[in-house]
C-alpha positions as CSV (number, residue, x, y, z in Angstrom):
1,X,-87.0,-58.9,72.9
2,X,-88.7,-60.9,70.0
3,X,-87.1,-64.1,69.0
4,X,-88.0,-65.9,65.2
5,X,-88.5,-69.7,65.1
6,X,-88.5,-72.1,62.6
7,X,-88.8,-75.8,62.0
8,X,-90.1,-76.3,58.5
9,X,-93.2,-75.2,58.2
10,X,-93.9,-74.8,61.8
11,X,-92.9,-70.9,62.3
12,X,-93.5,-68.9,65.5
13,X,-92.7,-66.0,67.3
14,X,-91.9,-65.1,70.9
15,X,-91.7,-61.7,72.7
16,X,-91.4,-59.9,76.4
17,X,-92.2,-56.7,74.7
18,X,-94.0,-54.7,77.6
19,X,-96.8,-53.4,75.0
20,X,-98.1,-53.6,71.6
21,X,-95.8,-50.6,70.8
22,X,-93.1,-51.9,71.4
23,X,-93.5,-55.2,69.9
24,X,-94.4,-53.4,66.5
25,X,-91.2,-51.4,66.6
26,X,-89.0,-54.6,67.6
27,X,-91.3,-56.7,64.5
28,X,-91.0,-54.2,62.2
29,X,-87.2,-53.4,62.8
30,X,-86.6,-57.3,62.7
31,X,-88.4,-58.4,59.2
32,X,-86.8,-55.4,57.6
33,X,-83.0,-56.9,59.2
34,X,-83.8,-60.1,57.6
35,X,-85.0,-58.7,54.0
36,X,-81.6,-56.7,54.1
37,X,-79.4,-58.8,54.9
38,X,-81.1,-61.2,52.3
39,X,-82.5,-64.2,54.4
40,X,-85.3,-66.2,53.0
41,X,-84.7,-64.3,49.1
42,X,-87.5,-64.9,46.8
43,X,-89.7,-66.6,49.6
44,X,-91.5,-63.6,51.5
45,X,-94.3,-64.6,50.8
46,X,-94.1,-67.7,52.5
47,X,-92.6,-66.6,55.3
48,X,-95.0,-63.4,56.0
49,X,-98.2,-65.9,55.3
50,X,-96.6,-67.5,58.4
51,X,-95.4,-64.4,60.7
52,X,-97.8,-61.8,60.3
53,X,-101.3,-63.7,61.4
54,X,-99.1,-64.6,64.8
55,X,-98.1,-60.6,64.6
56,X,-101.8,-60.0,64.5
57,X,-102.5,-62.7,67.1
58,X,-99.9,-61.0,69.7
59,X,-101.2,-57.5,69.0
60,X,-105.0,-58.8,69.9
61,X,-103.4,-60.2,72.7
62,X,-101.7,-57.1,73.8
63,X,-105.2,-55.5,73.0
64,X,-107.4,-58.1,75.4
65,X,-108.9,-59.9,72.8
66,X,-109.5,-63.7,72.7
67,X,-106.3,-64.8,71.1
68,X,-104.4,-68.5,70.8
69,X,-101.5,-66.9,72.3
70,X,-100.0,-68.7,75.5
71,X,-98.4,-66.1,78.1
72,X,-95.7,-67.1,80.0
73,X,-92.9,-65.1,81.2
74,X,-92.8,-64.3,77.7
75,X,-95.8,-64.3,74.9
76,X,-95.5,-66.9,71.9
77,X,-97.6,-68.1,69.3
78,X,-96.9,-71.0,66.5
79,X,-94.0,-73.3,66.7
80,X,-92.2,-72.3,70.0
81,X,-91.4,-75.6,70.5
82,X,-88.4,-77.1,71.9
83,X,-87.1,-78.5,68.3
84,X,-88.1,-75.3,66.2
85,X,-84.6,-73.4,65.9
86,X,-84.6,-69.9,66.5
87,X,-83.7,-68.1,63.2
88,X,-83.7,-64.6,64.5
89,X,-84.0,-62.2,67.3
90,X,-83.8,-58.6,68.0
91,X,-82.7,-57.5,72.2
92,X,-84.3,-55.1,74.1
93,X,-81.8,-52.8,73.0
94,X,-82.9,-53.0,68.9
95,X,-79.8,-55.1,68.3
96,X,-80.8,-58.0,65.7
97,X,-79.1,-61.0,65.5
98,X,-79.6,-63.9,62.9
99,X,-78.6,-67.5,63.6
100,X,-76.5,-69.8,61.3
């Protein structure tokens, strides 16, 4: 499971993937969900300037490198925060879902 949040500029990602692997194929599989279905249209940039240095922060995690990720239950990094609204998410099963 991988879950997108969002609260302005304050963007972060949280996951229970068992390995790096798997969060990859659930990361990869979700971005490409939201470019298809045309979320956030003519601002990818922005968005991956966000998401992909906490990708890269999770994978060093995953790895055993020094990273500012905070494990839990699950592992999240950037604005997991009780305000930020989760704008997408993809199951354990590959099943995406976007929010409103």
């Amino acid at each position: 499971m991988i879950k997108l949040f969002k609260d302005g500029e304050n963007m972060g990602i949280s996951t229970n993937a068992q390995n790096e692997s798997d969060f990859m194929d659930q990361f990869a599989e979700l971005l490409s969900g939201l470019i298809e279905e045309g979320k956030y249209k003519n601002d990818w940039q922005f968005q991956l300037n966000y998401w992909l240095p906490q990708m890269v922060e999770l994978c060093c995690k995953y790895r055993g490198y020094k990273s500012n990720v905070h494990e839990y239950r699950i592992m999240s990094v950037g604005g997991f925060l009780p305000e930020a609204v989760e704008v997408a998410g993809i199951d354990d099963h590959n099943k995406i879902h976007f929010s409103a």
